[in-house]
Backbone as CSV, one residue per row, in Angstrom:
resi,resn,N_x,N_y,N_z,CA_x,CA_y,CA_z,C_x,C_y,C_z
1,UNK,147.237,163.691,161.185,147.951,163.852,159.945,149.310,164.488,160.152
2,UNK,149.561,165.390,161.090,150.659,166.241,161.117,151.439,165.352,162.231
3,UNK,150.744,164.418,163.468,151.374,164.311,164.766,152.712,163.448,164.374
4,UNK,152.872,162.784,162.856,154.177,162.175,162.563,156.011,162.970,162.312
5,UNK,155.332,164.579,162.718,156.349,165.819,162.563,156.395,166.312,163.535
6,UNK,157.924,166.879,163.759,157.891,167.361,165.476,158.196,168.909,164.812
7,UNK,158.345,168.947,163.355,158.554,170.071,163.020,158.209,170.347,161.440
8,UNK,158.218,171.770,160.677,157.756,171.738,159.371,158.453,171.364,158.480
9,UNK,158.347,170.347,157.835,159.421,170.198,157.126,159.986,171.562,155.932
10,UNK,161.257,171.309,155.232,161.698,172.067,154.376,161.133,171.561,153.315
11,UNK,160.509,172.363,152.083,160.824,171.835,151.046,161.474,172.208,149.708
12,UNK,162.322,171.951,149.147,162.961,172.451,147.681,162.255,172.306,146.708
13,UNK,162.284,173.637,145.969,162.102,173.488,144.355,163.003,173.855,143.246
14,UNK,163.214,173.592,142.240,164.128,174.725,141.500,164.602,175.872,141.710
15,UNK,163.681,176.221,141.981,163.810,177.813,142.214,163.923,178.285,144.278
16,UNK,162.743,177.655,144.791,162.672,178.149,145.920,163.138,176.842,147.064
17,UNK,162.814,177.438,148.344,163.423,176.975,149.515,161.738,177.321,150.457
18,UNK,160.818,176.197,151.125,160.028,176.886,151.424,160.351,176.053,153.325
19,UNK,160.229,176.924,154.086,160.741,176.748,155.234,159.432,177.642,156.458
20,UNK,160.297,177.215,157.125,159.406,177.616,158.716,159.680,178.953,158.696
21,UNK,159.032,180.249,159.040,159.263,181.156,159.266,159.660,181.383,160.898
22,UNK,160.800,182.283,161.175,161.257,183.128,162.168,161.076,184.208,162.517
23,UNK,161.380,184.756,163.423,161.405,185.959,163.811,162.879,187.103,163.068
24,UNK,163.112,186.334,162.251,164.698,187.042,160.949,163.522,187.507,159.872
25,UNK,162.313,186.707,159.636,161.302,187.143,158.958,160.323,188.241,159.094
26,UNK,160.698,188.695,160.098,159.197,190.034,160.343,159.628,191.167,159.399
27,UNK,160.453,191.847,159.093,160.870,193.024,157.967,160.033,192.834,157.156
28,UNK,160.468,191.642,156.533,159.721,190.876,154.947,158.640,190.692,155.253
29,UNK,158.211,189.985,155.841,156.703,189.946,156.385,156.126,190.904,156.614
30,UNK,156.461,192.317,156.761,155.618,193.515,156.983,155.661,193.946,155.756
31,UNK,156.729,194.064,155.114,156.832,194.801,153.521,155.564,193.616,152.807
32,UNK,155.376,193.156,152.788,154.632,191.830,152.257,153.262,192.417,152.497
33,UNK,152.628,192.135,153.543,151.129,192.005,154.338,151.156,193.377,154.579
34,UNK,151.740,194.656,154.395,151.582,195.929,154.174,151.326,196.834,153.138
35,UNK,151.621,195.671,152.304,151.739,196.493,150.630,150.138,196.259,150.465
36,UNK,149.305,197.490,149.903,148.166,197.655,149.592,147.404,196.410,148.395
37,UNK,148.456,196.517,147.380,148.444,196.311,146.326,148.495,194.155,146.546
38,UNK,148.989,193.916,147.651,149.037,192.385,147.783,147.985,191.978,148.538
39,UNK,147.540,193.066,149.205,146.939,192.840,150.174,144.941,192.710,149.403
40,UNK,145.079,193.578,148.379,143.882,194.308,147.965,142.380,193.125,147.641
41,UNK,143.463,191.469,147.744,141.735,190.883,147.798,141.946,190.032,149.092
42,UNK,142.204,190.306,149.950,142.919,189.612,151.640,141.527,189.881,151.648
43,UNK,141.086,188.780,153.050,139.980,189.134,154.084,140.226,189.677,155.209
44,UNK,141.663,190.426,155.148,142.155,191.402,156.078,142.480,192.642,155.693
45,UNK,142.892,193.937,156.018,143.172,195.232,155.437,144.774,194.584,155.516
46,UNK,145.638,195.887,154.853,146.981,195.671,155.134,147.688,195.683,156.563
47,UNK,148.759,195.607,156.918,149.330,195.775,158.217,149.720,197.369,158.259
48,UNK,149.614,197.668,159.343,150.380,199.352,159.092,151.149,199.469,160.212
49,UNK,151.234,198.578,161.197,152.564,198.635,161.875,153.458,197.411,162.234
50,UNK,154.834,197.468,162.417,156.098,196.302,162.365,155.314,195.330,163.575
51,UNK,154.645,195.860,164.230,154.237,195.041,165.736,153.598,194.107,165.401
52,UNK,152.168,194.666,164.000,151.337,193.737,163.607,151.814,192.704,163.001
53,UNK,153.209,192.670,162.476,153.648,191.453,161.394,154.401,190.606,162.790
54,UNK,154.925,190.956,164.006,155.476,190.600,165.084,154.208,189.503,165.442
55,UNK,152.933,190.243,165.568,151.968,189.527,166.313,151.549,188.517,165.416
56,UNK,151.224,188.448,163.917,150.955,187.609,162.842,151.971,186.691,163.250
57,UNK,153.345,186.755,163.026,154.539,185.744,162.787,154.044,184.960,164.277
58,UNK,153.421,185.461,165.389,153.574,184.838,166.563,152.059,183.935,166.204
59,UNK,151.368,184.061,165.835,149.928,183.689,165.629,150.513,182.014,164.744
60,UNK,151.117,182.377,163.423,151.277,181.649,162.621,152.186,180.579,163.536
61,UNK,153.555,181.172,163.687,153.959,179.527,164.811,153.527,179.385,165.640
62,UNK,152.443,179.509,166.252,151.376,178.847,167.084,150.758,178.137,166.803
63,UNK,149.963,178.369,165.754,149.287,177.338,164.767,149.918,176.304,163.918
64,UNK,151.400,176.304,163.544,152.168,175.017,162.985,151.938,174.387,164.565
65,UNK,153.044,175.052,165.475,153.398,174.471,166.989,151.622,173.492,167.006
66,UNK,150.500,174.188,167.715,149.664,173.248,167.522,149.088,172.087,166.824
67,UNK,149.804,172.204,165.765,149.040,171.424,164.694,148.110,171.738,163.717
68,UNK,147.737,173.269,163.789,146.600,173.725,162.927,146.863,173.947,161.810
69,UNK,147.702,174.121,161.486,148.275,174.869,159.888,149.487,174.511,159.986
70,UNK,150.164,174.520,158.655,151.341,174.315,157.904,152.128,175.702,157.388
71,UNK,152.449,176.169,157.586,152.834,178.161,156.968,153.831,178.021,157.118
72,UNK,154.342,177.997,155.428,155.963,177.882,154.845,156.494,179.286,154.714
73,UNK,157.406,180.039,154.825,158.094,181.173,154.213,158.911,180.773,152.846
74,UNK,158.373,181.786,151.473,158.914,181.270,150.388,159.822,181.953,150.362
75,UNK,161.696,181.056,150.214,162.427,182.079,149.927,163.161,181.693,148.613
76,UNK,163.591,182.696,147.586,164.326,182.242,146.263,165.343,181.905,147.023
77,UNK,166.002,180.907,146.213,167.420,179.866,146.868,168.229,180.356,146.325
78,UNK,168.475,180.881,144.783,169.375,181.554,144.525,169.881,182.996,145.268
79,UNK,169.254,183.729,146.146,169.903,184.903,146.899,169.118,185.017,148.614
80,UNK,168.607,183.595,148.671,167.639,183.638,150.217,166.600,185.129,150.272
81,UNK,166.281,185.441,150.053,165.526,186.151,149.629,163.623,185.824,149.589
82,UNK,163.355,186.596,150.956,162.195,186.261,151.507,161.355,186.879,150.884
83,UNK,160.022,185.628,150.096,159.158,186.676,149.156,157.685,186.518,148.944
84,UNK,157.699,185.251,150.007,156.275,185.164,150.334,155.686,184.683,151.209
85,UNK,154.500,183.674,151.338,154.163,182.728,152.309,153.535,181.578,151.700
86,UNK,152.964,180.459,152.215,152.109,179.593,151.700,151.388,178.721,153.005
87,UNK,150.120,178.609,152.580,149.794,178.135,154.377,148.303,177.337,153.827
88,UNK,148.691,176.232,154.951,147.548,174.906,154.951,146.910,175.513,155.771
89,UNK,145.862,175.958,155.766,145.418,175.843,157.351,144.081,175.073,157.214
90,UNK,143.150,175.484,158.241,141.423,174.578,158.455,141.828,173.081,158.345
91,UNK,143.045,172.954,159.036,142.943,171.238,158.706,141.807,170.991,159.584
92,UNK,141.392,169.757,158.778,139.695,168.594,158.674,140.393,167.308,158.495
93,UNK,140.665,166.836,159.981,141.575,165.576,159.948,140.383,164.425,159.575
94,UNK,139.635,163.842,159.848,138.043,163.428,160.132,138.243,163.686,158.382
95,UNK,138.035,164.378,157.717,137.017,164.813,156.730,138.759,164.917,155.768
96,UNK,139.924,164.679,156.070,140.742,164.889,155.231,141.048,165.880,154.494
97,UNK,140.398,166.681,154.631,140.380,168.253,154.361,141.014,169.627,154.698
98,UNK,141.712,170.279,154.082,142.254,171.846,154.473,142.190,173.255,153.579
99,UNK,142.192,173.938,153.790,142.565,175.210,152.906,143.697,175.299,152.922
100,UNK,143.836,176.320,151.470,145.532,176.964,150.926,145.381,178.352,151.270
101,UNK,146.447,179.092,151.825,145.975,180.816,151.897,147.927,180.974,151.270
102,UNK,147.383,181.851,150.700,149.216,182.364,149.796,149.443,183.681,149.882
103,UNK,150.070,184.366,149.781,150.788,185.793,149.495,152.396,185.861,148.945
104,UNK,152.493,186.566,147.806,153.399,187.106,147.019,153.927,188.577,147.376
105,UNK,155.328,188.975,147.841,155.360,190.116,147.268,155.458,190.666,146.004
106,UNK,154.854,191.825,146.080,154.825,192.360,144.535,155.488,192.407,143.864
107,UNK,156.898,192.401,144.149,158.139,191.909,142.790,158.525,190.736,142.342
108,UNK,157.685,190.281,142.936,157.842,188.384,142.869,156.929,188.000,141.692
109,UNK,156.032,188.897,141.897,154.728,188.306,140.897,154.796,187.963,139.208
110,UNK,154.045,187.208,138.925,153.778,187.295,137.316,155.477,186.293,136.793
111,UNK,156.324,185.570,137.770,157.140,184.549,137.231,157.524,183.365,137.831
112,UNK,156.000,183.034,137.995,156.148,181.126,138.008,156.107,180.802,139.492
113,UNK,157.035,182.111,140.500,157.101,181.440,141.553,155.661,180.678,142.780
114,UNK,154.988,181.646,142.498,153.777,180.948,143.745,153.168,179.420,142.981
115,UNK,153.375,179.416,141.423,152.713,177.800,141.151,153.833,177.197,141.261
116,UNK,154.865,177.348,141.401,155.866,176.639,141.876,155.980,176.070,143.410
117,UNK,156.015,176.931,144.233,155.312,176.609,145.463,154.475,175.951,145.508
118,UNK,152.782,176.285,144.965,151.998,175.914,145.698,152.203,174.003,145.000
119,UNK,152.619,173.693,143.683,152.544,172.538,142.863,153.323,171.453,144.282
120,UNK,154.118,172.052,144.992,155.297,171.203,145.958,154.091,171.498,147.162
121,UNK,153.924,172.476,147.424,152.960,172.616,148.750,151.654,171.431,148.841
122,UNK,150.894,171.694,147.481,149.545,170.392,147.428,150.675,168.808,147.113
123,UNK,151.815,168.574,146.695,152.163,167.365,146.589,152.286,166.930,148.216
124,UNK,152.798,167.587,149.246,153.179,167.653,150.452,151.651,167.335,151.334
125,UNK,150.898,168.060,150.284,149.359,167.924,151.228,148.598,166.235,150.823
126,UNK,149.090,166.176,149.758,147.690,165.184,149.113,148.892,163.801,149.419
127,UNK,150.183,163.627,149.281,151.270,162.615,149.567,151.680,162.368,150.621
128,UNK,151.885,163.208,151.771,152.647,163.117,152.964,151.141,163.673,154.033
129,UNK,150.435,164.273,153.503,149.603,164.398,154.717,147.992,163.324,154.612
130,UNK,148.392,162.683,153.444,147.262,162.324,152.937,146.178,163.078,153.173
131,UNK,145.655,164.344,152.747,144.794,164.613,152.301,143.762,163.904,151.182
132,UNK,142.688,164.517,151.290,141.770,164.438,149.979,140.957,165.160,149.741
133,UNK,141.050,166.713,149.593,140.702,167.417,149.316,141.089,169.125,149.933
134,UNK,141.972,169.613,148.937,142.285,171.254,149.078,141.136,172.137,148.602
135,UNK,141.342,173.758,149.822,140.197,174.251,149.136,141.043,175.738,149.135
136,UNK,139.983,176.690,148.227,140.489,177.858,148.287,139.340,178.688,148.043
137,UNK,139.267,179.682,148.920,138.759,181.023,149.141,138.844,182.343,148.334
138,UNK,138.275,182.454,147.188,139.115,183.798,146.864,138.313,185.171,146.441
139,UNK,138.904,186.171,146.531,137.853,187.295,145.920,137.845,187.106,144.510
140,UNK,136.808,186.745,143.678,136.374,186.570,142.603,137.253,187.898,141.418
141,UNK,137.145,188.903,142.137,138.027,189.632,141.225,139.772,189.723,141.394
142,UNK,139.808,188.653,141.762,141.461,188.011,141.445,141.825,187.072,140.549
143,UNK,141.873,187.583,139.533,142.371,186.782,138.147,143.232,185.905,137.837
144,UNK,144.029,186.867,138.636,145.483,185.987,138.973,145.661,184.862,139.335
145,UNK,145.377,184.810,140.972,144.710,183.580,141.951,143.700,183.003,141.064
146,UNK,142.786,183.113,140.142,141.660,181.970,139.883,142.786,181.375,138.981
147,UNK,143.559,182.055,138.179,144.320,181.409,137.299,145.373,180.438,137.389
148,UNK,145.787,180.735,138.437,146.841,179.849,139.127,146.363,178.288,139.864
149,UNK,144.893,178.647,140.182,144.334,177.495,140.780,143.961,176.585,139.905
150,UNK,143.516,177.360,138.477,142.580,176.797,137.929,143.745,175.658,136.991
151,UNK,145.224,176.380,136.870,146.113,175.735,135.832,146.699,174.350,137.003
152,UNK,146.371,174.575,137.892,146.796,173.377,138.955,145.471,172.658,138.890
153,UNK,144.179,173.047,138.370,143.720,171.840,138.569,141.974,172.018,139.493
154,UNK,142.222,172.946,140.250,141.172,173.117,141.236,139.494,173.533,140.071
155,UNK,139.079,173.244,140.813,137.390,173.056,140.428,136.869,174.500,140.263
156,UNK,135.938,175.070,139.867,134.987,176.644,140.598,134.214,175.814,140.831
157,UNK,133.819,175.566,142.350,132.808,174.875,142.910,131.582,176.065,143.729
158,UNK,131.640,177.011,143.555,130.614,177.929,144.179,130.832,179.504,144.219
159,UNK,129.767,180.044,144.702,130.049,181.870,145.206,129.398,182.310,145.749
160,UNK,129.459,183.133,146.609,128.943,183.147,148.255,129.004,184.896,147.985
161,UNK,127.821,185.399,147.924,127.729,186.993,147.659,128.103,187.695,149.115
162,UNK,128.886,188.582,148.486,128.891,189.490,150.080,129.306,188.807,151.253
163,UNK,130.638,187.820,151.103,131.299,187.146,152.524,131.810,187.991,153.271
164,UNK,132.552,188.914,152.999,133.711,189.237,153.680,133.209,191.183,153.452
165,UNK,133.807,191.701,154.877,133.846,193.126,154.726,134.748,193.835,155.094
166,UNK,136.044,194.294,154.466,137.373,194.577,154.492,137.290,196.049,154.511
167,UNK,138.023,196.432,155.406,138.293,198.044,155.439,136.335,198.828,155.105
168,UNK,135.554,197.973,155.428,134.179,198.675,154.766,133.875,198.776,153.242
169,UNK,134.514,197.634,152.457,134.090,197.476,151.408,133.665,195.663,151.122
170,UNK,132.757,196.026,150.539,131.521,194.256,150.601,132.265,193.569,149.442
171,UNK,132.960,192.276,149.495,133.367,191.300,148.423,132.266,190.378,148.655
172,UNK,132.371,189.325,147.325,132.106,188.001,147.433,133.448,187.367,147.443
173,UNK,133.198,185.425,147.168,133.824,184.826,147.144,133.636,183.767,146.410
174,UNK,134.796,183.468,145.416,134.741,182.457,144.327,135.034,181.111,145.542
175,UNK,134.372,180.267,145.669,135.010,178.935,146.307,135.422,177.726,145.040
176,UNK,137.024,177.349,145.303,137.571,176.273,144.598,137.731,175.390,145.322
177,UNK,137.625,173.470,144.801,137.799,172.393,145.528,139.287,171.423,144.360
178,UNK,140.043,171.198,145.354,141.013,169.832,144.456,140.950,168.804,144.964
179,UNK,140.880,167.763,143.970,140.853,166.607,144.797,141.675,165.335,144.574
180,UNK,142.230,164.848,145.453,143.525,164.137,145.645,143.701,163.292,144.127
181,UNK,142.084,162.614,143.451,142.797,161.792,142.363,142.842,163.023,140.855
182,UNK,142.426,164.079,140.905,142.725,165.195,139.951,143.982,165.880,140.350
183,UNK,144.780,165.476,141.590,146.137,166.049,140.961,147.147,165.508,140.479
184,UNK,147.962,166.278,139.495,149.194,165.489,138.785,150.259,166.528,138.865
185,UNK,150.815,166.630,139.215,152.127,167.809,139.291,153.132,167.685,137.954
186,UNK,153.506,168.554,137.738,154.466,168.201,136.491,155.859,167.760,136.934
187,UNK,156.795,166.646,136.786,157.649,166.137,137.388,158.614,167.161,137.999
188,UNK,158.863,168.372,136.812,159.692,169.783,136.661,159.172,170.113,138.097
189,UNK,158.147,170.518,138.700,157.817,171.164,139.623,157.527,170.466,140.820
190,UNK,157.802,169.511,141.223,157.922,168.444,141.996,159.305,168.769,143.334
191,UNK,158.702,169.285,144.665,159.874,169.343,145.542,160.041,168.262,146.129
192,UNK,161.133,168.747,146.769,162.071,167.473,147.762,161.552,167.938,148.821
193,UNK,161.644,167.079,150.005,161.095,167.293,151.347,162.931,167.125,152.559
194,UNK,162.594,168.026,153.263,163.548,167.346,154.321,163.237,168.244,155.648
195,UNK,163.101,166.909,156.383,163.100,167.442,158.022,164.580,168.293,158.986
């Protein structure tokens, strides 16, 4: 699915610019995956040192470089301004299948931008990678995230008690499924692609 790219593509939205992340990205990327408060339904604790967002950023272009995942850096286009992430990963070439994993920083939140993203991110998945079927993982007490999935479209297809054990505290997990002929993007939110 991916071997037709020698690289990630860009894509535009109104608002954002979602691109390959660099090593110009680790600052933002630590303020990001450090903040408690973004971090608080992750299946990871926060980061607490610059090295760890060094070693993440190196993890993540490893996994585009291979082929495993897709992990865009969201930046607003109006001031470049690095403010999140968005990432395919578990591609299921065979089975047409991947997960979405996202993060917002906290001043970003609560205006449009991550369904803005993600609306261009699943067009990119289900059009250009032919997919047929996105999934998502989430801690059930994220309102936010169910809400965002749920206004794009995604299913509540299950819940899995007690998955994950973060910093020594026991979550479950809401599991969501989309599927290629249930999505419709709104034209408004529709990005451009360029290599």
């Amino acid at each position: 699915m991916m071997d037709h790219f020698h690289r990630l593509p860009v894509i535009s939205t109104d608002r954002l610019t979602l691109r390959e992340m660099t090593s110009a990205d680790t600052d933002a990327l630590f303020e990001i995956y450090s903040d408690p408060e973004v971090m608080r339904y992750w299946s990871s604790p926060p980061l607490r040192e610059r090295s760890e967002a060094e070693a993440l950023l190196q993890r993540i272009q490893q996994s585009v470089h291979d082929g495993n995942a897709c992990a865009w850096g969201i930046e607003r286009t109006s001031d470049n301004r690095f403010m999140g992430t968005c990432t395919i990963h578990h591609i299921d070439s065979g089975n047409r299948r991947a997960e979405i994993g996202y993060a917002l920083g906290s001043a970003y939140q609560k205006q449009g931008y991550m369904r803005e993203a993600l609306t261009a991110v699943f067009d990119y998945a289900f059009h250009v990678m032919n997919l047929h079927r996105m999934e998502a993982d989430i801690d059930p007490r994220n309102t936010a995230s169910a809400r965002i999935l749920e206004r794009l479209g995604f299913q509540k297809e299950g819940y899995l008690r007690e998955r994950w054990i973060v910093n020594g505290e026991i979550s479950d997990s809401t599991l969501y499924g989309l599927l290629t002929k249930e999505w419709s993007p709104s034209a408004e939110n529709k990005g451009e692609m360029s290599l």
